[in-house]
N, C-alpha and C positions, 0 to 999 in steps of 0.2 A: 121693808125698811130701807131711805134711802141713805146712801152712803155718805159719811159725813166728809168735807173737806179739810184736809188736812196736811200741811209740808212744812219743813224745817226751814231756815233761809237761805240753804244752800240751794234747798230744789227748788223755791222758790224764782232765786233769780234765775235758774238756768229756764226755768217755765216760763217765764217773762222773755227770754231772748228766741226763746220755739216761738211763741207768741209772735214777738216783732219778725221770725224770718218769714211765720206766715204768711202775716197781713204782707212786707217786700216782695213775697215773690207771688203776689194775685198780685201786682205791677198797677194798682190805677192811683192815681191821685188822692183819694180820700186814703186808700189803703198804705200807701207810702207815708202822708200824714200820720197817722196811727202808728205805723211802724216808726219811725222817729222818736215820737214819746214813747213809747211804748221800749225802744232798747236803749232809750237815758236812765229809767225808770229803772230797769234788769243791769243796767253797767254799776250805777249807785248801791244795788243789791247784792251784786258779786263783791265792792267793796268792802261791803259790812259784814257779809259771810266772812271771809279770810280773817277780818277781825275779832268776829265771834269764836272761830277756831281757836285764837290765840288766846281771848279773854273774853265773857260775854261784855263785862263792865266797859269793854272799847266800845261796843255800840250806843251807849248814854251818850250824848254832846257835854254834859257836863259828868263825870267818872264820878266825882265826890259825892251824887246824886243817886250812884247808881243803886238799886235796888229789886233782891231775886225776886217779889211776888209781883213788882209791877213789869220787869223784864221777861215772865212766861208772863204775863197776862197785853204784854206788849201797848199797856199802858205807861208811855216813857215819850222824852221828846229825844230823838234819835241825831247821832252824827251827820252833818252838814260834811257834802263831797271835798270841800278844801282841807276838812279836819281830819278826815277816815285817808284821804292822800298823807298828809304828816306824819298821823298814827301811823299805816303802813310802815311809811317808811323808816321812823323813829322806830318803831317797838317791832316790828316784825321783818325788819332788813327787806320788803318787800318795796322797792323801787322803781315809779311807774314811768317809763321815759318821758320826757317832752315833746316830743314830737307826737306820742298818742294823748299824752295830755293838750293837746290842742284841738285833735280831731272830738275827744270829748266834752270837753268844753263848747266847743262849736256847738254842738250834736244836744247841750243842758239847754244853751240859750235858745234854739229851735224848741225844745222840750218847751222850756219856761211860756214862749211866742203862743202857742200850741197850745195848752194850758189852761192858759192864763188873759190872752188878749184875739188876735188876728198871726196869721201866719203866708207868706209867698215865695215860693222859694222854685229855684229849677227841679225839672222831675229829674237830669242827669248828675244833679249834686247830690241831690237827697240820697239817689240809689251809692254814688260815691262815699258817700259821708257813710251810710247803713251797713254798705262793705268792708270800710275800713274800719270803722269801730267793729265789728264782728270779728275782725282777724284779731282786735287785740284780744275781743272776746275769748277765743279759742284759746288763744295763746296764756292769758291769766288763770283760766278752768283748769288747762292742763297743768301749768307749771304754780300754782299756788292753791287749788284748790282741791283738785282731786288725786293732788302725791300727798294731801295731809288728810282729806276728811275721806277719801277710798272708796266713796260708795255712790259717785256719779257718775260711772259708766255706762249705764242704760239712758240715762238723761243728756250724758255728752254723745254717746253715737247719735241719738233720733237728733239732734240739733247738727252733728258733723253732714251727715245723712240728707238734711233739710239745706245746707247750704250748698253740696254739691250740685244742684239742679240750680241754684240760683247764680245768674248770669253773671253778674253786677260782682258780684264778689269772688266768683272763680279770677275775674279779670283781674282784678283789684289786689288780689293774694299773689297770682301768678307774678305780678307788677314788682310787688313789695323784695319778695323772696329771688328776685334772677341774680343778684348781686354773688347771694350764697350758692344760688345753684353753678353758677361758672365758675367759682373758686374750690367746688366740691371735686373728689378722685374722679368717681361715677355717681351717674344717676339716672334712672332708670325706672318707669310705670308705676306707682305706685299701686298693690293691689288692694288697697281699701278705698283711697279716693278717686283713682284709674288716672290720676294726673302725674303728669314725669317728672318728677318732684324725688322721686325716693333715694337718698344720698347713700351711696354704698362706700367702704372702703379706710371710711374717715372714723369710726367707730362702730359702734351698733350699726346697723341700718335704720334712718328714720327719716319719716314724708317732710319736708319742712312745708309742704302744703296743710298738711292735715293734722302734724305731728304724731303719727301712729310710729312707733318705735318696738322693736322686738330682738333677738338673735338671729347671726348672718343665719344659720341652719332654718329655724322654724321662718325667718324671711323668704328661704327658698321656697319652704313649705306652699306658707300663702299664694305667691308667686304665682307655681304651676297649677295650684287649686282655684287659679281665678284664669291664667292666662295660657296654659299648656293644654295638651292633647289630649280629648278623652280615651283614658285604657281601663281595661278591667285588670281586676287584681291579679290575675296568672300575665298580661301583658307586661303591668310595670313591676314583677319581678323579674321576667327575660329581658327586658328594657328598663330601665328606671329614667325615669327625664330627669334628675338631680343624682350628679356625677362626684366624685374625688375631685378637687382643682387641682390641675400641673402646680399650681404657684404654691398655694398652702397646705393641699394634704386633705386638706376638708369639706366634707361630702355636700357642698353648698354648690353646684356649679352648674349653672342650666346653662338649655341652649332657646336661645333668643330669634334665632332665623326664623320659623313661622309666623312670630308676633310683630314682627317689626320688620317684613316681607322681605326680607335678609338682608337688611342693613345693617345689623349687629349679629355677630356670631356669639359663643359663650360666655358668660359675666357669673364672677362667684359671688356671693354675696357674704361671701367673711371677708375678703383680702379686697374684693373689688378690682379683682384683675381681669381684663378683658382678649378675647382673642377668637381664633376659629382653631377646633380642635375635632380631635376623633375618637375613635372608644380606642384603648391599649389593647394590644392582639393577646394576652394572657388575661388583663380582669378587667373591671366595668368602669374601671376612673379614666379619665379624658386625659389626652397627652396632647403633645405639638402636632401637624400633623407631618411636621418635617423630621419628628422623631427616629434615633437610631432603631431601626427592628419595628416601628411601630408600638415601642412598648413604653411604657412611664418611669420614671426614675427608679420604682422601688423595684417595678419588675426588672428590669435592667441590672438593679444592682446584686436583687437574688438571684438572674439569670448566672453572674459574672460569677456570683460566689458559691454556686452548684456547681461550677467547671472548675475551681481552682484544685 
């Protein structure tokens, strides 16, 4: 029996934009055409998703028409992209900047060229143009799509996944996001996109490349699970790679000298405080190494208050 096809319009467009990173990153000409229509097609569909979240009846171009047996039977004449932008932003406080509303726009009337008539265009714009709408891509998934509908994470990884090998838009992202990366405390390798994007210090820790966000503590975690020293488990309990920070107390503090051929000594990843330190000569948390006695504040302070 074969298996019938079937997805909601959420997974729908996120399948549409796997689709177009496909066809971009085989890199030829006919397949760059394809990818073009093909993620105006999935940008338009992640639209109407958000709005279906809010109300299916947003999806009808005309509301007062709207109707549940022809809306699952998806016999309806559906939202025009200027309309599902207002909607947004009128009934779902969901506001699409202008400056990516131009890159999409661009990226419709290619679609429409494509389509509909003849199309010529540079292969260095197309791959630009594919890029940049993809980062909004990522950016709307994450922040309007899957903090309300929750259950696109297996569809937003294989799509995060599929753009990190693609050239054109590591560049294009990297471009977008320096502005925030220089105004950030720290930042530091990200271990899910491996891009040095990962802002520490300023809040949570999270990739402005990729948007992966988690706690300074389980951040370490990943961290050493992608970018530290293999040890077996009797090792990293004589040794732990993730220490006490001198700054905060909190067991978030690696050390960075192997990965980064010792250009960076240890970085926490709760506080974001940077420095080169050492183990404390009484417990396993990291001190200055100009420290009195070699020990860390706390040991220090119960050393002092065992003598009094």
């Amino acid at each position: 029996m074969t298996e019938p096809i079937t997805c909601n319009l959420a997974e729908n467009a996120l399948d549409y934009l796997l689709l177009a990173g496909e066809q971009a990153k085989e890199g030829s000409p006919r397949m760059l055409k394809h990818a073009l229509a093909t993620l105006a097609d999935g940008v338009e569909l992640l639209l109407k998703a958000r709005l279906e979240m809010k109300d299916w009846c947003l999806v009808f171009k005309d509301v007062d028409q709207a109707n549940r047996q022809k809306y699952e039977a998806g016999d309806f004449q559906s939202i025009v992209f200027e309309q599902a932008v207002k909607r947004l932003e009128n009934i779902c406080s969901v506001q699409i900047p202008n400056s990516h509303l131009a890159i999409i726009n661009k990226l419709r009337q290619l679609r429409n060229r494509i389509r509909h008539f003849a199309v010529s265009t540079d292969n260095r714009a197309a791959n630009s143009l594919i890029a940049k709408t993809f980062s909004f891509a990522i950016e709307f998934v994450t922040e309007h799509l899957q903090a309300v509908h929750g259950e696109l994470d297996d569809e937003l990884t294989r799509l995060k996944e599929l753009l990190f090998d693609y050239d054109a838009f590591i560049e294009s992202r990297m471009e977008e996001i320096q502005s925030e990366l220089k105004e950030a405390y720290c930042v530091v390798r990200c271990p899910v996109c491996l891009q040095n994007a990962f802002v520490l210090g300023d809040d949570d820790p999270v990739c402005k490349f990729c948007l992966h966000k988690t706690d300074g503590q389980s951040a370490a975690s990943e961290w050493i699970d992608r970018f530290g020293r293999f040890q077996s488990l009797k090792d990293s309990l004589i040794e732990p790679q993730i220490r006490g920070c001198p700054n905060c107390g909190i067991e978030a503090c690696v050390d960075m000298n192997i990965e980064t051929d010792g250009r960076r000594g240890h970085v926490c990843f709760v506080c974001g405080e940077e420095g080169r330190y050492e183990q404390c000569a009484t417990c396993s948390n990291f001190c200055p190494r100009d420290s009195l006695g070699g020990m860390c504040v706390d040991c220090r302070q119960h050393f002092a208050s065992s003598n009094d």
